[in-house]
N, CA and C atoms as an extended XYZ file, in Angstrom:
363
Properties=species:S:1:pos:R:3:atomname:S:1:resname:S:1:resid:I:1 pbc="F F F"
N         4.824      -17.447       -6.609 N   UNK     1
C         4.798      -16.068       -7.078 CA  UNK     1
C         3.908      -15.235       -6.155 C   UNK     1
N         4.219      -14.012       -6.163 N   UNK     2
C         3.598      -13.099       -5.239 CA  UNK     2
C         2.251      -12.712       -6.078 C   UNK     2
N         1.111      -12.665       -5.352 N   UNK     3
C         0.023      -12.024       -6.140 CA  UNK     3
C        -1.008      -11.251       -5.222 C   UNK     3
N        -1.165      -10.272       -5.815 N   UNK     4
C        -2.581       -9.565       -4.911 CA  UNK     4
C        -3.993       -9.599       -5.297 C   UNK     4
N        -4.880      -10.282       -4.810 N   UNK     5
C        -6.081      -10.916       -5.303 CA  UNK     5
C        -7.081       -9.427       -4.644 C   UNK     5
N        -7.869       -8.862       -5.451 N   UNK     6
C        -8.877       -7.963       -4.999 CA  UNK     6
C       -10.543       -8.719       -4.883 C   UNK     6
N       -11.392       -8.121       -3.917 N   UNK     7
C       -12.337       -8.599       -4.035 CA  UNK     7
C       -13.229       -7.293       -3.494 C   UNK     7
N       -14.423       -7.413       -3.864 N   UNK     8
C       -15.338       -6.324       -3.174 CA  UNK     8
C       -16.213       -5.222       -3.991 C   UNK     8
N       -15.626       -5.531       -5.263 N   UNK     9
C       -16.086       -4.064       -6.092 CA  UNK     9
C       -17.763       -4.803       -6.545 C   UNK     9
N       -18.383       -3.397       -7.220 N   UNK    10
C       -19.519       -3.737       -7.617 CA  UNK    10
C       -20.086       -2.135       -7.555 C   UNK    10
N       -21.504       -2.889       -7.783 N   UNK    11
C       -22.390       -1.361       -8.468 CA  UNK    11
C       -23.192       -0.565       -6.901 C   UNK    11
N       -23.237        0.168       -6.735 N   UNK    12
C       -23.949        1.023       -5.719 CA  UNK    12
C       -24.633        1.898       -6.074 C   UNK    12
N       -25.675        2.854       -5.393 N   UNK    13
C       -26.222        4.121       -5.319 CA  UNK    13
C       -25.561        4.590       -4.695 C   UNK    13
N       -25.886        6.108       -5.178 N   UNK    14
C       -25.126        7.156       -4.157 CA  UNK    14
C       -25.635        7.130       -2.684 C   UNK    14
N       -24.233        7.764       -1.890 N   UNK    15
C       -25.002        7.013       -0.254 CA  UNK    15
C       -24.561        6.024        0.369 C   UNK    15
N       -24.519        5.107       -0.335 N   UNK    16
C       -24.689        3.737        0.060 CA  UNK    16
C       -23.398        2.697        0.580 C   UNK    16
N       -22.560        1.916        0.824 N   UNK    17
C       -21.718        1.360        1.241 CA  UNK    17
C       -20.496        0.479        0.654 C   UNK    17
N       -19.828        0.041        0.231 N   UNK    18
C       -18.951       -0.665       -0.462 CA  UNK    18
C       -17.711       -1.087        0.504 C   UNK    18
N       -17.102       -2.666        0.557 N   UNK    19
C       -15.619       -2.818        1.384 CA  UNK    19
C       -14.783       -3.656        0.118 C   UNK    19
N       -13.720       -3.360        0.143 N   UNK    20
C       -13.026       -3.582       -1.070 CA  UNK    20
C       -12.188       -4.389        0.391 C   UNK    20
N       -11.169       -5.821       -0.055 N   UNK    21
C       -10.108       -6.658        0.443 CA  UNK    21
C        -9.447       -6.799       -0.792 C   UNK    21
N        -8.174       -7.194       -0.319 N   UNK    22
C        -6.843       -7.375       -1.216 CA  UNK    22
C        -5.918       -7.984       -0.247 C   UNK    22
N        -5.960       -9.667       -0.800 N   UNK    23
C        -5.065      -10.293        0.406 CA  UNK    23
C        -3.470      -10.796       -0.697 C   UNK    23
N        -2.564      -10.533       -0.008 N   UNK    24
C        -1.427      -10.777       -0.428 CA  UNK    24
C        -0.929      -12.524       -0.217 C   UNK    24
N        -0.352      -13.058       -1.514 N   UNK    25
C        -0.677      -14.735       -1.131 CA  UNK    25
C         1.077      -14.653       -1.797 C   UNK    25
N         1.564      -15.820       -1.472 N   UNK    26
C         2.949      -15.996       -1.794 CA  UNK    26
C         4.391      -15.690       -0.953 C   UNK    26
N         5.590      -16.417       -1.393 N   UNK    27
C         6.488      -16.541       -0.276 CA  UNK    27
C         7.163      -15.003       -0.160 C   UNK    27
N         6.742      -14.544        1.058 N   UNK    28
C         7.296      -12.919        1.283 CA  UNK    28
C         7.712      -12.798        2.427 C   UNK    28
N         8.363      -12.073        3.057 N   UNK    29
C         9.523      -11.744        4.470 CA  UNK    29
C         8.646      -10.951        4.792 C   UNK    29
N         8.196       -9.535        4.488 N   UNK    30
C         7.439       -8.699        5.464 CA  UNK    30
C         6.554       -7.845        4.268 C   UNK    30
N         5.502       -7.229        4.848 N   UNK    31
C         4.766       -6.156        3.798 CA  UNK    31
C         5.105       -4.711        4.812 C   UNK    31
N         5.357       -3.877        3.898 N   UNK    32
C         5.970       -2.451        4.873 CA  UNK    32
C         4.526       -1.293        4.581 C   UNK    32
N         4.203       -1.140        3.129 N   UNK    33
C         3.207       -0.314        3.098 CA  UNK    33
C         1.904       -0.910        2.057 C   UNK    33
N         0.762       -0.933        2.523 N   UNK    34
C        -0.427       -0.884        1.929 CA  UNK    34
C        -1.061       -0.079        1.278 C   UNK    34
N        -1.687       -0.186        0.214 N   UNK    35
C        -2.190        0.992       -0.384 CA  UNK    35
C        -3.354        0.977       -1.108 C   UNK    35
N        -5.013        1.794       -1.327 N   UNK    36
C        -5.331        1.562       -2.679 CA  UNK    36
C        -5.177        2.759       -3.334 C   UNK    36
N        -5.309        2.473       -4.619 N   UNK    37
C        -5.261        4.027       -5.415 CA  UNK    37
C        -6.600        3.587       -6.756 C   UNK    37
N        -6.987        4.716       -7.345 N   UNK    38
C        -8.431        4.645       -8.482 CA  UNK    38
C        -7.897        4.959       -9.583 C   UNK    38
N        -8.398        4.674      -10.517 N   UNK    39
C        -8.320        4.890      -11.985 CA  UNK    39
C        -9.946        5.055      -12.422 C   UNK    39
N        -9.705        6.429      -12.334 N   UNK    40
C       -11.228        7.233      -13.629 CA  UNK    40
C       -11.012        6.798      -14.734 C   UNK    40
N       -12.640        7.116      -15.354 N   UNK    41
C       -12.159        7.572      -17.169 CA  UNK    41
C       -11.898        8.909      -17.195 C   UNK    41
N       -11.082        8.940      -17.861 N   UNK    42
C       -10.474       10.467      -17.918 CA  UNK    42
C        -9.307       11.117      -16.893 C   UNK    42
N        -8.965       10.213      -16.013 N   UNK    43
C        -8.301       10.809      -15.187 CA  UNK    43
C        -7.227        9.867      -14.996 C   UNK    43
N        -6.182       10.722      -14.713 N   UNK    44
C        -4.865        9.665      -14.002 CA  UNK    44
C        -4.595        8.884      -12.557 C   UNK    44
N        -4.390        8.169      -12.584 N   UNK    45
C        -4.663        7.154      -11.355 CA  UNK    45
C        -4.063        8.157       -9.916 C   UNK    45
N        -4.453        8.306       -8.916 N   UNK    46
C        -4.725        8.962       -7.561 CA  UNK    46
C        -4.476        8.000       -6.763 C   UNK    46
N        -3.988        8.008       -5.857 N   UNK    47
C        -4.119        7.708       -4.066 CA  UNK    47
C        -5.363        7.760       -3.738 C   UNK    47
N        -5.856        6.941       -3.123 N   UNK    48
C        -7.227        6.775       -2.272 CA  UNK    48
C        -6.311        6.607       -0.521 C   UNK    48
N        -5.811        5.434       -0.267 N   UNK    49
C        -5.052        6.024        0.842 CA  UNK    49
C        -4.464        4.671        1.374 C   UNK    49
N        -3.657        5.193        2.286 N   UNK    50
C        -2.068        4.221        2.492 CA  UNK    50
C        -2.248        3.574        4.065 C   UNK    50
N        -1.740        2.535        4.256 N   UNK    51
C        -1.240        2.093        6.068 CA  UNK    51
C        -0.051        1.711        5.860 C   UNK    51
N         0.748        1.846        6.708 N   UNK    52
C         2.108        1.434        6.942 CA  UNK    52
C         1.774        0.423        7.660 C   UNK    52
N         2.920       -0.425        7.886 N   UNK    53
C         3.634       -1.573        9.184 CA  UNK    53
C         2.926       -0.781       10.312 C   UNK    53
N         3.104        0.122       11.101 N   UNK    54
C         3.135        0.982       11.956 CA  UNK    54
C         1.539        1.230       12.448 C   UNK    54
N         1.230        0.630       11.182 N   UNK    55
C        -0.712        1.486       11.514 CA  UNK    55
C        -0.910        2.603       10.728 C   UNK    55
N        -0.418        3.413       10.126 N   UNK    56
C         0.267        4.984       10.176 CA  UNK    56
C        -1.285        4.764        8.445 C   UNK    56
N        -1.926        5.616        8.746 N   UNK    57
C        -2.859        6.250        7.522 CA  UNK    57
C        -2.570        7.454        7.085 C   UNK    57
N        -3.017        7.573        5.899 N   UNK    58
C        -3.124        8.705        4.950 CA  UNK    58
C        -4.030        8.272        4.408 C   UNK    58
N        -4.563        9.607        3.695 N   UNK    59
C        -6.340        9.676        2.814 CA  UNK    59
C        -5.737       10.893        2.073 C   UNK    59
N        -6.643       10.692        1.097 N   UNK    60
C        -6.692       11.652       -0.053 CA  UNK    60
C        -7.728       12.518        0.457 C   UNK    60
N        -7.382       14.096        0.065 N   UNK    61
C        -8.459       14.342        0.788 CA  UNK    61
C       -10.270       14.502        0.380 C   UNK    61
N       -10.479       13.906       -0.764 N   UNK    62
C       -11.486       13.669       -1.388 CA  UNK    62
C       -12.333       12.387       -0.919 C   UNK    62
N       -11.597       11.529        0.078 N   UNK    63
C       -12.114       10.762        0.671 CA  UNK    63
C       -11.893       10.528        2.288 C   UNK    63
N       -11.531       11.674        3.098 N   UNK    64
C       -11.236       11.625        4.338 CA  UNK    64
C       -13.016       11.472        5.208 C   UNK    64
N       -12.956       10.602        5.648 N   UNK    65
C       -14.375       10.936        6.720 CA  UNK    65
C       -15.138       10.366        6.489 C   UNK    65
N       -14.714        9.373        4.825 N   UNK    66
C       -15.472        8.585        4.198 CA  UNK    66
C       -15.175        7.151        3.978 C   UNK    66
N       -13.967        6.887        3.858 N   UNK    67
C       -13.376        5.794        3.823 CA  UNK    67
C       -12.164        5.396        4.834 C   UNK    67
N       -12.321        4.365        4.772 N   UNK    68
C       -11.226        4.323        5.810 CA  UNK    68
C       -10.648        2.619        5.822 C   UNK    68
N        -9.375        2.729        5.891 N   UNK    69
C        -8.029        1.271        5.237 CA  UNK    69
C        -8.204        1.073        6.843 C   UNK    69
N        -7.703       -0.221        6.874 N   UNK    70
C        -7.143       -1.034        7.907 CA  UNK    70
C        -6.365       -2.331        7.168 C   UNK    70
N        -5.763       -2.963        7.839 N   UNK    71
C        -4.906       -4.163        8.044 CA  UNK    71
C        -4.696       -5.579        8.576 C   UNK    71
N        -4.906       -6.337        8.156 N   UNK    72
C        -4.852       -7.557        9.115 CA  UNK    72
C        -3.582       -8.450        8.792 C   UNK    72
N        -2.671       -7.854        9.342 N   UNK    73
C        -1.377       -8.575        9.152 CA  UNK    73
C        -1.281      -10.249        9.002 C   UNK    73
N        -1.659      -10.821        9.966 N   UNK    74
C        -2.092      -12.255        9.944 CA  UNK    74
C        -2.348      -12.757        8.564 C   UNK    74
N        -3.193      -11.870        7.923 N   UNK    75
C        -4.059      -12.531        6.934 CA  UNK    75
C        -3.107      -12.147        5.606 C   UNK    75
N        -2.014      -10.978        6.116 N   UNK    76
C        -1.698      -10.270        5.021 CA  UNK    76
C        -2.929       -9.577        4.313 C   UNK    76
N        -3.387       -9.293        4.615 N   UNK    77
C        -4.879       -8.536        3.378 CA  UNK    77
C        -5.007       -7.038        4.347 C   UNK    77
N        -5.414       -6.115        2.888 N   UNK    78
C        -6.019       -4.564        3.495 CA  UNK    78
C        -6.683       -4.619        2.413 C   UNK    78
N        -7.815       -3.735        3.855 N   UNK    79
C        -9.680       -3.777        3.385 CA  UNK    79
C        -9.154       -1.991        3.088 C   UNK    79
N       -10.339       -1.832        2.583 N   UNK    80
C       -10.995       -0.251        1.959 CA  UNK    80
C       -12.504       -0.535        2.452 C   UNK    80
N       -12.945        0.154        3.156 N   UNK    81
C       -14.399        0.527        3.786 CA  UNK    81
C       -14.711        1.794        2.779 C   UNK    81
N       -15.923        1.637        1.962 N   UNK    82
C       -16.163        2.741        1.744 CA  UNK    82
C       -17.606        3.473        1.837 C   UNK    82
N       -17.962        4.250        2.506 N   UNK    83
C       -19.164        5.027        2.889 CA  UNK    83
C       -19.576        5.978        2.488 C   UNK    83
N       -20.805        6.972        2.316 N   UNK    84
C       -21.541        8.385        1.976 CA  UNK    84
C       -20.594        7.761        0.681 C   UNK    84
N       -20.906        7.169       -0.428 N   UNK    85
C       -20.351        6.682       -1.430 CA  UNK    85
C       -20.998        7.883       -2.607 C   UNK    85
N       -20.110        8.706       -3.763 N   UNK    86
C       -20.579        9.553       -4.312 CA  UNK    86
C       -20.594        8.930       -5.987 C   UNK    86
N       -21.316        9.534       -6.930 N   UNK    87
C       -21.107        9.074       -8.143 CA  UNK    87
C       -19.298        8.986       -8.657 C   UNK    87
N       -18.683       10.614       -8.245 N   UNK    88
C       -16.747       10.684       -8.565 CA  UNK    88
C       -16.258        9.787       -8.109 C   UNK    88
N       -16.530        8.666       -6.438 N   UNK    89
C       -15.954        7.902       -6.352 CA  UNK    89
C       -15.779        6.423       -7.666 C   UNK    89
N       -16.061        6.316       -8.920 N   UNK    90
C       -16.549        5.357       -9.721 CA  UNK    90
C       -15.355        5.381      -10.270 C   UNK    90
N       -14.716        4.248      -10.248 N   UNK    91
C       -13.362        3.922      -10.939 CA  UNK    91
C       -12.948        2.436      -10.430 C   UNK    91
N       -12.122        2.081      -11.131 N   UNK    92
C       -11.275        0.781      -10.921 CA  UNK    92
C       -10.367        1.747       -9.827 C   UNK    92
N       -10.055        0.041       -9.154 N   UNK    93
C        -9.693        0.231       -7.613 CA  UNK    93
C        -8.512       -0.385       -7.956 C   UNK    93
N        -7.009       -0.170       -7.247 N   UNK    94
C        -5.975       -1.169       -7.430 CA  UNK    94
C        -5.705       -1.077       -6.044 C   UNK    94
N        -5.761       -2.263       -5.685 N   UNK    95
C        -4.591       -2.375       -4.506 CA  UNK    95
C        -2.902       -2.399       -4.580 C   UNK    95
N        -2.478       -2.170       -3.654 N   UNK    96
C        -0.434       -1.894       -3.936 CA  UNK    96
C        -0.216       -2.327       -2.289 C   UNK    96
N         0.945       -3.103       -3.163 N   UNK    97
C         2.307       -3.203       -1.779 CA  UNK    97
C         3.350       -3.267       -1.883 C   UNK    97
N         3.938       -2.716       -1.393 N   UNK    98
C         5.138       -2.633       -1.195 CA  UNK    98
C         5.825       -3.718       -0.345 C   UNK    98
N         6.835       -4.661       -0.420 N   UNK    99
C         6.948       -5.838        0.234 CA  UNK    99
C         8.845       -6.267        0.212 C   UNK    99
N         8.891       -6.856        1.306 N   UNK   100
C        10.072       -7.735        0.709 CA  UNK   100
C        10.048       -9.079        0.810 C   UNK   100
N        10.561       -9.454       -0.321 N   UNK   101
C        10.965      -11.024       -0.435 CA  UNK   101
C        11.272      -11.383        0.036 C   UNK   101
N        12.775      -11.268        0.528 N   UNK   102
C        13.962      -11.663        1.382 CA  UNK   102
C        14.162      -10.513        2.430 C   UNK   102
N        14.730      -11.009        3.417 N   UNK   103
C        14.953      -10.128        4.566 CA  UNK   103
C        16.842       -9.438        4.381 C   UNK   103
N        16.791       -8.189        4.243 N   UNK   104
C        17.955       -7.014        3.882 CA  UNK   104
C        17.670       -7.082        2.187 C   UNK   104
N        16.683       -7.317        1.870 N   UNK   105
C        16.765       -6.359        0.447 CA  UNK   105
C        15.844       -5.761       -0.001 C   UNK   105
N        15.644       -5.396       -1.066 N   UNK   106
C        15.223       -3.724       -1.140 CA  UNK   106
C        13.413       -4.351       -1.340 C   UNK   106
N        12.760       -2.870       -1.448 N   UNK   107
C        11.329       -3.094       -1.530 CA  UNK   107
C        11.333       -2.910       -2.739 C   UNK   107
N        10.114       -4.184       -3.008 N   UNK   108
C         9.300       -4.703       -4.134 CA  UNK   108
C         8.259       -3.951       -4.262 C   UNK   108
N         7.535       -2.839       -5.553 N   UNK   109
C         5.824       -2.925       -5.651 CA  UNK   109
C         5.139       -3.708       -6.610 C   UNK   109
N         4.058       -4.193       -5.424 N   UNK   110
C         2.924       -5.269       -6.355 CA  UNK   110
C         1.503       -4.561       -6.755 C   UNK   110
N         1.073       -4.939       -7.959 N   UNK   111
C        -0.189       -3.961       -7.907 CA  UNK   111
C        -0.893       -5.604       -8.088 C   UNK   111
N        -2.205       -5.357       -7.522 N   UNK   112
C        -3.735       -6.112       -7.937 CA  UNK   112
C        -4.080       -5.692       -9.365 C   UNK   112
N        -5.557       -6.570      -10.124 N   UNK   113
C        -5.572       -6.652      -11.101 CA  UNK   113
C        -6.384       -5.368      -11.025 C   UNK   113
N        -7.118       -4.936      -10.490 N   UNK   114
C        -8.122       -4.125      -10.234 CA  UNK   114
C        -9.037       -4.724      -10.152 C   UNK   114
N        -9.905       -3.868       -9.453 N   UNK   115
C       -11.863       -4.077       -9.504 CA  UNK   115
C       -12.476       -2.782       -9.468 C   UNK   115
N       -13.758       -3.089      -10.110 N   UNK   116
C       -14.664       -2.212      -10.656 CA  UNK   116
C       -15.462       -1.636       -9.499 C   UNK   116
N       -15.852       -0.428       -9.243 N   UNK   117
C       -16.396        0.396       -8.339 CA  UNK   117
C       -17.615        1.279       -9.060 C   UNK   117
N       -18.633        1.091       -9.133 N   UNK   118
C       -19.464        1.779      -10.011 CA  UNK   118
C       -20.613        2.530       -8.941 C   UNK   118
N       -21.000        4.174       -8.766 N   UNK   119
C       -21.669        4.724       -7.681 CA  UNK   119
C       -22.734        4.866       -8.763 C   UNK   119
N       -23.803        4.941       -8.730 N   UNK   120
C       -25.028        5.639       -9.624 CA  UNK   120
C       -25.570        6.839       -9.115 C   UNK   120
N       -26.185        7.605       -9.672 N   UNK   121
C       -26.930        8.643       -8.692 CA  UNK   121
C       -28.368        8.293       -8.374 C   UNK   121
């Protein structure tokens, strides 16, 4: 079975640093897009930000300059670096992929279980 394992979350001060990984384990043909996205209290789950196959990023812009995705195909896993870390950044983290199983059929999305991201002031 396909699964996305998260690791990285935990408690911080404001300021301070956090790297979130999410390695993809199980029999799969290719991963096309990476993703994480947050879940507030109170709020509906958001984009934090995306890599394609390609390299290709996007950021939300509430976190441009601050965080930043990469990829390690090999490993299948995408990291989340996160820096100048603010109290709003505080939410469960999900990782997503988009994937295929088999080669000519359609894309699959997988979400992670989440992990906890907590900034203090």
């Amino acid at each position: 079975q396909v699964q996305l394992v998260e690791s990285g979350g935990g408690l911080v001060q404001a300021g301070g640093s956090l790297g979130l990984s999410c390695a993809v384990s199980g029999s799969i043909f290719s991963i096309n897009i990476m993703g994480w996205y947050r879940q507030a209290p109170g709020k509906q789950r958001e984009l934090v930000a995306t890599i394609t196959s390609a390299l290709t990023t996007n950021y939300a812009d509430s976190v441009k300059g601050r965080f930043t995705i990469s990829r390690d195909n090999a490993k299948n896993t995408v990291y989340l670096q996160m820096n100048s870390l603010k109290p709003e950044d505080t939410a469960v983290y999900y990782c997503k992929a988009k994937l295929r199983l088999k080669e000519w059929t359609t894309l699959n999305i997988y979400w992670g279980q989440g992990t906890q991201v907590t900034v203090s002031s």
